[in-house]
C-alpha positions in Angstrom: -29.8 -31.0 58.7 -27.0 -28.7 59.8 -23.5 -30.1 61.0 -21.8 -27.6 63.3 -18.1 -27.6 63.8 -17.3 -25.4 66.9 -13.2 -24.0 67.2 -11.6 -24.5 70.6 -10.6 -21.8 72.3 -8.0 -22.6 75.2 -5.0 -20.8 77.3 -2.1 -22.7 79.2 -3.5 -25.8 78.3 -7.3 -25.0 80.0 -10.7 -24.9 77.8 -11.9 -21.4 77.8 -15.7 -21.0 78.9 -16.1 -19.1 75.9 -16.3 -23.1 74.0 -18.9 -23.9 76.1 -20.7 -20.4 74.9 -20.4 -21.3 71.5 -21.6 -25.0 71.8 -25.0 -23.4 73.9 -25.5 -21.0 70.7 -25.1 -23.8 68.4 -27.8 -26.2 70.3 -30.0 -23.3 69.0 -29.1 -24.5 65.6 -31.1 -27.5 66.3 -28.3 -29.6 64.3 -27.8 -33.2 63.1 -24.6 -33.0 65.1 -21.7 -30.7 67.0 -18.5 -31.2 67.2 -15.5 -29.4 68.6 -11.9 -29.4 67.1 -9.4 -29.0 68.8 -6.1 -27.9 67.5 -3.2 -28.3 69.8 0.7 -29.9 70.1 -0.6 -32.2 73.4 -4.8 -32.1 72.6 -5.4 -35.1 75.3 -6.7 -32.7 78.3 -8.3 -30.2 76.1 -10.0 -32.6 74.1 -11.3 -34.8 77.3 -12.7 -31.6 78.5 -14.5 -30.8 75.6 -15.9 -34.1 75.5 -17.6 -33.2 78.4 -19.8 -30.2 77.4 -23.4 -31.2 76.7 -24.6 -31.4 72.8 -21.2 -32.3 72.1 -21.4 -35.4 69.9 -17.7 -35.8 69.0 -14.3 -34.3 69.6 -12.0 -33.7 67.0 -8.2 -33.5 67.5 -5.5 -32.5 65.5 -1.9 -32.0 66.9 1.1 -30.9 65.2 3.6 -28.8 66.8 2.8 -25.4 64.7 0.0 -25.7 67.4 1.7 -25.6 70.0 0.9 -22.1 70.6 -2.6 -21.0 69.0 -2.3 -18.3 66.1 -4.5 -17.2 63.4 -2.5 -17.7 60.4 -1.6 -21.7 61.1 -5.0 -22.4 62.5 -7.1 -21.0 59.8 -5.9 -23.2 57.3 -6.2 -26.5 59.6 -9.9 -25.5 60.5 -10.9 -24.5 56.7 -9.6 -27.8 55.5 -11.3 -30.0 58.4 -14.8 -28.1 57.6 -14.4 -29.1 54.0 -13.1 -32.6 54.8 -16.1 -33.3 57.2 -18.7 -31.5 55.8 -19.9 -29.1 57.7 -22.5 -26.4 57.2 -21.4 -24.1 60.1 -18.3 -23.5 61.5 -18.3 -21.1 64.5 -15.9 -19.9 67.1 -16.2 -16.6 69.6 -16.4 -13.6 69.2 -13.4 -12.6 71.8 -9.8 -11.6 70.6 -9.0 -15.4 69.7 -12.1 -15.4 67.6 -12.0 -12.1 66.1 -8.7 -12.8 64.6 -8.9 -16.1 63.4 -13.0 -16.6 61.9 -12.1 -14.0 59.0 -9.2 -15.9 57.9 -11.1 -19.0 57.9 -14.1 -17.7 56.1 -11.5 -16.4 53.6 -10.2 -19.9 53.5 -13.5 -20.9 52.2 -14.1 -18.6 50.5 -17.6 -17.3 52.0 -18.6 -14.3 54.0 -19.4 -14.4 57.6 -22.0 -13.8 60.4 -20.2 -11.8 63.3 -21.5 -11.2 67.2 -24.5 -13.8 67.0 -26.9 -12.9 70.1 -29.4 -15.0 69.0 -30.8 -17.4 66.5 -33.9 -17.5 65.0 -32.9 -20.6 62.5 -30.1 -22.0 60.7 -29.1 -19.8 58.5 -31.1 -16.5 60.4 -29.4 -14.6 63.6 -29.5 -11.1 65.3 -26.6 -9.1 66.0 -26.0 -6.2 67.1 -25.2 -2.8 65.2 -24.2 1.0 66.0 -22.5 0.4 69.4 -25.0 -2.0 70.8 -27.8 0.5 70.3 -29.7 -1.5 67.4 -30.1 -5.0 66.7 -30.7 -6.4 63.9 -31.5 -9.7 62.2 -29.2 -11.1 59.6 -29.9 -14.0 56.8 -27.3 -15.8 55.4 -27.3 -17.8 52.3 -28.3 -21.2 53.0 -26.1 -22.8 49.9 -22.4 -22.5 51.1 -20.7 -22.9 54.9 -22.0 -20.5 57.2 -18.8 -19.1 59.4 -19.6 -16.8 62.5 -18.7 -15.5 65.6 -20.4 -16.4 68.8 -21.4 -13.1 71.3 -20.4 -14.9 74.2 -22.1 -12.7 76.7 -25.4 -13.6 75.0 -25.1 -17.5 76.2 -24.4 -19.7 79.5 -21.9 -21.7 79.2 -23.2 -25.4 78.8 -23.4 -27.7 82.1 -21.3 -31.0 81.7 -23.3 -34.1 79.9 -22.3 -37.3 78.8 -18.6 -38.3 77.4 -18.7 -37.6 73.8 -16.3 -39.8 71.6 -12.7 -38.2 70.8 -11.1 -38.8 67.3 -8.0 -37.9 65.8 -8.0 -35.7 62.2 -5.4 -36.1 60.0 -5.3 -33.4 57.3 -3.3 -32.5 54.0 -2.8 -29.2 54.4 0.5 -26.6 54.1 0.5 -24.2 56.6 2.2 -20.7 56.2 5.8 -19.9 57.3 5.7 -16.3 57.8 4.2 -16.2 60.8 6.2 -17.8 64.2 5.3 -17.5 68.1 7.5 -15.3 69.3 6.3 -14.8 73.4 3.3 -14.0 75.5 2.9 -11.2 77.4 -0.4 -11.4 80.1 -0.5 -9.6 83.0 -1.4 -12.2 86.0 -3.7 -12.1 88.8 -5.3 -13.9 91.5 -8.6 -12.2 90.6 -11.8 -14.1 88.9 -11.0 -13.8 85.1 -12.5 -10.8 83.8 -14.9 -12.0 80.9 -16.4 -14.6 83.2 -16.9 -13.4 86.3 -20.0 -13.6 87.9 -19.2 -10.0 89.6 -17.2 -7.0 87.9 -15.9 -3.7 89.6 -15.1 -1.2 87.2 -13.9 2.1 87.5 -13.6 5.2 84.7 -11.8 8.9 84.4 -13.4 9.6 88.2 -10.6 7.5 89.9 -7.9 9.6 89.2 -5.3 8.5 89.1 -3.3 4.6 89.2 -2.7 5.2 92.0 -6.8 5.4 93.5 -7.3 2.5 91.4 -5.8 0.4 94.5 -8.9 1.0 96.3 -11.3 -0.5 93.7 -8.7 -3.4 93.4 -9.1 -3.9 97.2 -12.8 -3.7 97.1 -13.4 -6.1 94.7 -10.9 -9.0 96.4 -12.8 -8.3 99.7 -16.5 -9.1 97.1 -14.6 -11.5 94.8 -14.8 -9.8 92.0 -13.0 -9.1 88.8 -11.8 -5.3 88.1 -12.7 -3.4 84.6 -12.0 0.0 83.6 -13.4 2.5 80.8 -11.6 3.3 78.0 -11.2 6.6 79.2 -9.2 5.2 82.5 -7.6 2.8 80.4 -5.9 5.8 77.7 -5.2 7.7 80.5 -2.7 5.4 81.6 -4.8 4.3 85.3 -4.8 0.5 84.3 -3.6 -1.6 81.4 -5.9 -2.1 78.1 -6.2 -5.9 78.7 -9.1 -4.7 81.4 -10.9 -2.3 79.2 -14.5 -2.9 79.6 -16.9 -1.9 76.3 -16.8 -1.7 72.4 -13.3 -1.9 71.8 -12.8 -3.8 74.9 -14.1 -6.9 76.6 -18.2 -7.5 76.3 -19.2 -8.8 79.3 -22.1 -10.4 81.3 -21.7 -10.9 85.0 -24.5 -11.3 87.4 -23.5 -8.1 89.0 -21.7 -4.9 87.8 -20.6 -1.9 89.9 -18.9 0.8 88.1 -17.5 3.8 89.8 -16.4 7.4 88.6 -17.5 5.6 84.8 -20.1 8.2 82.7 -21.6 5.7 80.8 -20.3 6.5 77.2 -22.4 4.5 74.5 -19.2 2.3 74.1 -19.0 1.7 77.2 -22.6 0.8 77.8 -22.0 -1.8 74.6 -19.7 -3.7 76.8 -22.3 -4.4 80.4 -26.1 -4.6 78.5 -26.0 -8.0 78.8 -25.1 -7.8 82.8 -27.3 -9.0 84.9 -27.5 -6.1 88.1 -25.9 -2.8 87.2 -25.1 -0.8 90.4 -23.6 3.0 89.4 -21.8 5.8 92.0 -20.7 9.0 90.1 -20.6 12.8 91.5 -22.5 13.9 88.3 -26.5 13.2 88.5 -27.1 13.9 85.0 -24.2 10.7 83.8 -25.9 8.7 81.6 -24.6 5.5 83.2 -27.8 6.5 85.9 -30.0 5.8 82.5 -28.9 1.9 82.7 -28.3 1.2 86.3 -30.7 -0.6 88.0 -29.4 1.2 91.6 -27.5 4.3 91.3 -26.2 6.1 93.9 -24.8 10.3 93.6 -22.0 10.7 95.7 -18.2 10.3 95.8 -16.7 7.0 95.1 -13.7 8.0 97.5 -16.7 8.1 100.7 -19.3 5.5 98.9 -16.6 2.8 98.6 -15.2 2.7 102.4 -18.6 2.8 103.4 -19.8 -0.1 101.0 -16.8 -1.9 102.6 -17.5 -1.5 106.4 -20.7 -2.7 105.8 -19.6 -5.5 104.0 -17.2 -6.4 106.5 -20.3 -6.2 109.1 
């Protein structure tokens, strides 16, 4: 039987949903257990609310202050020794930024290869992912005689509801972490809005806006809907918004329950990003944009007219 160790992933002292995405993608695994480490400098309120997700069966803490602030180089190190120490057959974290850093320096740790973007699972050691852009999936199989590590797709998976308390333990490992790497600062740009990776509903706009300036109206829009705010790559080099709200390959891959994208062509990396999205809902001048290929309602016109009307109706 298969013993899953799953990597928190936290900011400002909050669980990230993406946790609860990995622990529904290793419930898939069918395993003998699952349990979540949880590396911080204070891991009382993180751990307590991993305890909390169902399939969890314990919690595993392990604080030192090199942890204080989450990097890739002291973490990897940690999380390769406690695999080893409680052996584990799979040790997977997400597939965002956090994860995409840090799994390849823990499978390098172990010294195996690894499974990236899991979608799905079709057994222990067998998972589809995708390939060229999101246009092909394809099914993986991974040898079955050494510690599977892999990255979780979180836009693939619901986060797991809240179950029973799971047991919390403290780890203590022998292990040297590295010295050339420090914390040196943060930079994030803050908002009120709905956290753009788990938003239930995402307004996104591309090279149609124009200008920084015109993105104000989509920003106003989606705070009278609720809703997150995305951009295209192509908005995002031109300077309209900052890269942090870059929806698509190279940017955030989302799933929200509803997507609107505005003056956004539908580039294949872009389309990468919103498959996964539950109502796609497309205004662009051009009737021949390939976004209109995806959108389940798509509406030719000008987003500068469309938008105030979509907002005195909603205001009705």
């Amino acid at each position: 039987m298969s013993k899953v160790l799953i990597v928190a992933d936290y900011l400002k002292g909050q669980l990230n949903s993406s946790t609860a995405r990995a622990v529904a993608c290793a419930k898939d695994l069918s395993p003998e257990s699952i349990e979540v480490l949880v590396l911080a400098d204070d891991a009382a309120s993180l751990a307590e609310a991993a305890a909390k997700l169902d399939g969890v069966t314990k919690v595993l803490t392990v604080e030192r202050p090199e942890n204080e602030h989450p990097m890739a180089a002291t973490l990897a190190p940690q999380i390769a020794a406690a695999a080893e120490q409680g052996g584990h057959s799979h040790v997977l974290g997400p597939n965002t930024t956090f994860g995409k850093d840090l799994m390849p320096r823990v499978a390098a740790k172990l010294g195996v290869a690894m499974v990236t973007d899991i979608m799905a699972v079709h057994g222990p050691y067998e998972f589809e992912r995708p390939i060229y852009a999101g246009n092909a999936v394809v099914t993986v199989k991974a040898p079955d005689n050494q510690v599977l590590v892999a990255s979780v797709r979180c836009a693939s998976y619901p986060a797991v509801a809240e179950g029973d308390a799971a047991p919390v333990e403290a780890l203590s490992l022998d292990v040297e972490l590295p010295s050339h790497t420090r914390f040196v600062d943060l930079e994030t740009h803050g908002s009120d809005r709905p956290d753009l990776q788990t938003a239930p509903k995402v307004v996104s706009g591309g090279r149609g806006v124009g200008s920084e300036e015109n993105f104000k109206i989509l920003f106003d829009f989606a705070d009278k809907i609720g809703a997150a705010v995305g951009a295209s790559r192509a908005a995002v080099d031109a300077g309209y918004v900052p890269n942090d709200m870059q929806v698509g390959q190279t940017g955030k891959i989302i799933a929200p329950e509803l997507y609107m994208c505005f003056g956004i062509s539908g580039a294949i990396q872009h389309l990468a990003g919103i498959k996964d999205a539950g109502t796609i809902v497309a205004v662009n001048k051009d009737p021949e944009a390939p976004i209109f290929e995806v959108a389940d309602f798509g509406l030719v016109g000008d987003l500068f007219k469309v938008l105030p009307e979509l907002e005195e109706a909603i205001s009705k």
